[in-house]
C-alpha positions in Angstrom: 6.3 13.6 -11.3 3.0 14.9 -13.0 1.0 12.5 -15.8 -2.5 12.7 -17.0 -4.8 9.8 -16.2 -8.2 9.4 -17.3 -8.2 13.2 -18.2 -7.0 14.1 -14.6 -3.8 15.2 -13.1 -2.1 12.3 -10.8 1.0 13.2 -8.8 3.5 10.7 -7.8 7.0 10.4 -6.4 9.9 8.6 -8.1 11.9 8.1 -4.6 14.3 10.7 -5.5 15.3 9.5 -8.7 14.1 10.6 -12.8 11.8 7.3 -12.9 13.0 5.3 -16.2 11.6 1.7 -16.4 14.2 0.6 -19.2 17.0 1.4 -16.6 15.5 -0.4 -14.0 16.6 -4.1 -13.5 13.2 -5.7 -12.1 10.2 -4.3 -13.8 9.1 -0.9 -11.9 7.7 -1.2 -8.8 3.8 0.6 -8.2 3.6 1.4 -4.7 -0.2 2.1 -3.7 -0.8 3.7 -0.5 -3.7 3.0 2.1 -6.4 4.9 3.4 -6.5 8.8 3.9 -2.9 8.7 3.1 -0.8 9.9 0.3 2.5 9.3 -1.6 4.4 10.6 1.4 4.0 7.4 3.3 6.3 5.5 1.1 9.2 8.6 1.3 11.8 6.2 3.1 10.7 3.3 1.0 10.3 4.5 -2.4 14.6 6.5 -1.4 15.7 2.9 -0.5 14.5 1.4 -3.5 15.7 4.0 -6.0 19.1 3.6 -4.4 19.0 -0.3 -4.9 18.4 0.6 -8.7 14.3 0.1 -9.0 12.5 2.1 -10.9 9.9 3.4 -8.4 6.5 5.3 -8.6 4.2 6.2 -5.9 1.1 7.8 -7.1 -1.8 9.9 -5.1 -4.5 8.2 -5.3 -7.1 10.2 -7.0 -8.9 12.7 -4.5 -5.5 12.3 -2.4 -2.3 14.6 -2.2 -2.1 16.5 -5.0 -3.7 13.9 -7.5 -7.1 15.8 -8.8 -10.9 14.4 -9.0 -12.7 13.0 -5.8 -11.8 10.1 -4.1 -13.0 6.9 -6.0 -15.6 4.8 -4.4 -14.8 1.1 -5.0 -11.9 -1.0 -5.0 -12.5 -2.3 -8.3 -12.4 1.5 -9.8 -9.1 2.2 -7.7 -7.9 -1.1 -9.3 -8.5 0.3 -13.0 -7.2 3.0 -12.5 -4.2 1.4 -11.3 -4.0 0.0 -15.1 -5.2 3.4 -16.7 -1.6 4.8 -14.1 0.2 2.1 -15.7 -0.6 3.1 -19.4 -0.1 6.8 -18.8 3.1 6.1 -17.3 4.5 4.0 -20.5 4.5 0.8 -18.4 3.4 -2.5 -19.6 4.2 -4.6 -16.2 4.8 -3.7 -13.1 5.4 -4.8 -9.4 2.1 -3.8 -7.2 3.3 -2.8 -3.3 0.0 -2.1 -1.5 -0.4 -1.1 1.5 -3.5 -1.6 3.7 -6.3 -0.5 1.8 -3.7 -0.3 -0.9 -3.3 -4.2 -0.9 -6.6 -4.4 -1.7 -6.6 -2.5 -4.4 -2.8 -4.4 -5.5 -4.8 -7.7 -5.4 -7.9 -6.6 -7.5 -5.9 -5.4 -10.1 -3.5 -8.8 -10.6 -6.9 -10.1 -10.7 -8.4 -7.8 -13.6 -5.3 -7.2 -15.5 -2.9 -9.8 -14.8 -0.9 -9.1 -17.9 0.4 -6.2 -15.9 1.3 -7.4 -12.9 4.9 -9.7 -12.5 4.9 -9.5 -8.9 2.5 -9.0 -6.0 3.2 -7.6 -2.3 0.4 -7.0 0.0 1.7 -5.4 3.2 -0.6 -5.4 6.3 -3.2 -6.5 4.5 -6.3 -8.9 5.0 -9.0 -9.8 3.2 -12.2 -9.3 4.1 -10.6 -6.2 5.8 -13.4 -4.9 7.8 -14.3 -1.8 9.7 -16.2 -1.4 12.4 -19.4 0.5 12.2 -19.0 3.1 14.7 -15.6 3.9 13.0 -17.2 4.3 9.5 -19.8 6.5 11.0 -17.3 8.6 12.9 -14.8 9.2 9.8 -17.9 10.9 8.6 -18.5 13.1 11.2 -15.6 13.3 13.2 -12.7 12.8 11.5 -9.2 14.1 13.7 -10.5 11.6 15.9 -10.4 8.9 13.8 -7.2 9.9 12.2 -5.7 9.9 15.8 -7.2 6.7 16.8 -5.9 5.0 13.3 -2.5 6.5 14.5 -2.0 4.9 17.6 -3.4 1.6 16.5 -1.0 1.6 13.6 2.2 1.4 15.8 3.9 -0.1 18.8 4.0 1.4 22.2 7.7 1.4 21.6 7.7 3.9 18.5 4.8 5.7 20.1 6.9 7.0 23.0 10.2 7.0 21.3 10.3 6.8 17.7 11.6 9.0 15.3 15.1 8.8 15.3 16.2 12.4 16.4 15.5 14.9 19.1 12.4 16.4 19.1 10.8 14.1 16.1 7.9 12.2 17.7 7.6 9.7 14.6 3.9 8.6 14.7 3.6 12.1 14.0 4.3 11.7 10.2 1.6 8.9 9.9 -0.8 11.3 11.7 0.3 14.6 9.7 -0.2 13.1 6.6 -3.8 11.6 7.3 -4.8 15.3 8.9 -3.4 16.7 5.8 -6.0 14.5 3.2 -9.4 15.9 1.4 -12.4 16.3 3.4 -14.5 12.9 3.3 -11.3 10.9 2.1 -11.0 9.0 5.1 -14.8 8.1 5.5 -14.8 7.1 1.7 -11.7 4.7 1.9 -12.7 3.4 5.3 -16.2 2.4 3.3 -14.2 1.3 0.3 -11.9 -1.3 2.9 -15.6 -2.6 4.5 -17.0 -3.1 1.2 -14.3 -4.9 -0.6 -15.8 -8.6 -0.1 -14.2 -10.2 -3.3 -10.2 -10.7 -2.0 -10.6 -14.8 -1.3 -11.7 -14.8 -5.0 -9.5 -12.3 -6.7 -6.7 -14.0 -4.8 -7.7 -17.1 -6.5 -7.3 -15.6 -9.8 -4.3 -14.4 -9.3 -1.2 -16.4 -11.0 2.0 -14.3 -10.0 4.3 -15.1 -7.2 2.9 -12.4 -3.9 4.6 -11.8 -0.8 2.9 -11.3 2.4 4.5 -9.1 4.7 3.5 -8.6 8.0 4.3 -6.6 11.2 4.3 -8.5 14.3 2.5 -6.3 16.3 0.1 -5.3 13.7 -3.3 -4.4 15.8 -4.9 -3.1 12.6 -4.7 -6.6 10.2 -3.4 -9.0 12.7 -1.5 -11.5 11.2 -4.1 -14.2 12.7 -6.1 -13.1 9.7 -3.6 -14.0 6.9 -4.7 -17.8 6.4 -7.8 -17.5 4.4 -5.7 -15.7 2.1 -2.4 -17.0 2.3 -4.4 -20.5 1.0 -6.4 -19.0 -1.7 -3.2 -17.6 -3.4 -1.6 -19.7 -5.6 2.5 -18.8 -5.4 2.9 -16.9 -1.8 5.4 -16.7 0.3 5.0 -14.8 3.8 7.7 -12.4 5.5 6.9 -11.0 9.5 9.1 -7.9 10.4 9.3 -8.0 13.9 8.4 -5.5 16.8 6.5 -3.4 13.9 3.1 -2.7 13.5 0.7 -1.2 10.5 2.6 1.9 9.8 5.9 -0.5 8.7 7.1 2.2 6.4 7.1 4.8 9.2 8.6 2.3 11.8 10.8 -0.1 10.2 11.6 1.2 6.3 14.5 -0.5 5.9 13.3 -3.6 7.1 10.6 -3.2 4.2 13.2 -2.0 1.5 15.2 -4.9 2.6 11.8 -7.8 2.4 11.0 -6.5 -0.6 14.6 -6.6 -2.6 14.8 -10.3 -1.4 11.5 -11.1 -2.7 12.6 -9.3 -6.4 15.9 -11.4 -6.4 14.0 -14.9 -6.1 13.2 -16.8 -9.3 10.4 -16.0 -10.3 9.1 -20.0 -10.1 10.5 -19.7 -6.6 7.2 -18.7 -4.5 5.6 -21.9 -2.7 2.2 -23.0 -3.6 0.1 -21.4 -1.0 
């Protein structure tokens, strides 16, 4: 699916399906991608969910995939722009998914524009969320090796060695092809944009609709030992943990994530648990 935003061309997937909010039973669901990646990361996802009867888009992020312009440099743009996606698209409220750097960009825009937002789900998120220095200087300079690194950190030994689901798929291998496959600087821009983020305590604090946590349990990259500062800032949360998973949950375990995420549509919406 192609739309204009901000005067620029933004690809997106629909999960297989013509994308048509009105026939959608929860509002449509946004699902934001994370660093260096691209609408492809949500393929298995975005399918299970358009089969359950969502409405589903999953946009490049500009400066990513095919989506045109260069990569924006703040959180707090990538969050308007989430609002400027959502007017292009003829949506007035949606469900924000984010993953990774794209839960930090979720959470900043409930915060700005809450009148758009229903739902929230931040998967493997944290906030702060940030990077080391040595990484943000190497992204720069040396960036295969940082996509390589951010590969095997994002899963467990288990899927390393044997995922995929088929003879000769090694499964981390998507994760990693799709990073390679990202603009030149991308990764060293988003890796910045993650360091830099320092308001997610407070925008989660502003932030009135019901969120889901969802975490993997062998997440190495936002450990789930950083969840409490923001688990108690939000004000309706309730926490999932897919087990033996780690960063890369919609490479590793998709169903599991389809599944956590249909659950948390069908509660009330009065249902979350103050956090």
């Amino acid at each position: 699916m192609q739309l204009t935003v901000n005067g620029l061309c933004c690809r997106a997937a629909t999960g297989g399906g013509a994308f048509d909010p009105a026939a959608s039973a929860p509002p449509p669901l946004l699902l934001i991608h994370g660093a260096a990646n691209d609408r492809d990361c949500w393929q298995k996802v975005a399918g299970g969910l358009s089969a359950a009867g969502c409405a589903v888009l999953a946009p490049d992020l500009p400066g990513h995939g095919l989506s045109a312009g260069p990569p924006l440099r703040s959180i707090a743009a990538l969050a308007d722009w989430l609002a400027a996606l959502l007017d292009a698209a003829g949506v007035e409220q949606a469900v924000l998914v984010g993953h990774s750097m794209g839960s930090l960009v979720a959470l900043e825009c409930a915060a700005r524009h809450p009148q758009r937002v229903s739902r929230l789900a931040l998967l493997g998120t944290s906030a702060p969320m940030p990077v080391a220095e040595a990484l943000l200087g190497r992204a720069a300079t040396h960036p295969d090796s940082v996509c390589r690194l951010m590969t095997e950190y994002s899963h467990t030994l288990q899927f390393l060695l044997t995922g995929g689901g088929g003879h000769g798929i090694w499964g981390p291998g998507a994760t990693l092809a799709i990073m390679r496959r990202s603009p030149p600087g991308a990764l060293a821009i988003d890796l910045a944009n993650c360091n830099d983020y320092l308001n997610g305590l407070e925008a989660a604090a502003r932030v009135a609709c019901p969120t889901l946590l969802l975490t993997g349990r062998r997440d190495r990259m936002t450990p789930r030992r950083n969840l409490p500062p923001l688990q108690a800032a939000l004000r309706q949360v309730l926490r999932a943990e897919i087990p033996d998973c780690g960063h890369a949950m919609m490479n590793e375990r998709p169903q599991a994530v389809v599944d956590q995420l249909l659950k948390f549509l069908s509660l009330p919406l009065t249902a979350a648990a103050p956090g």
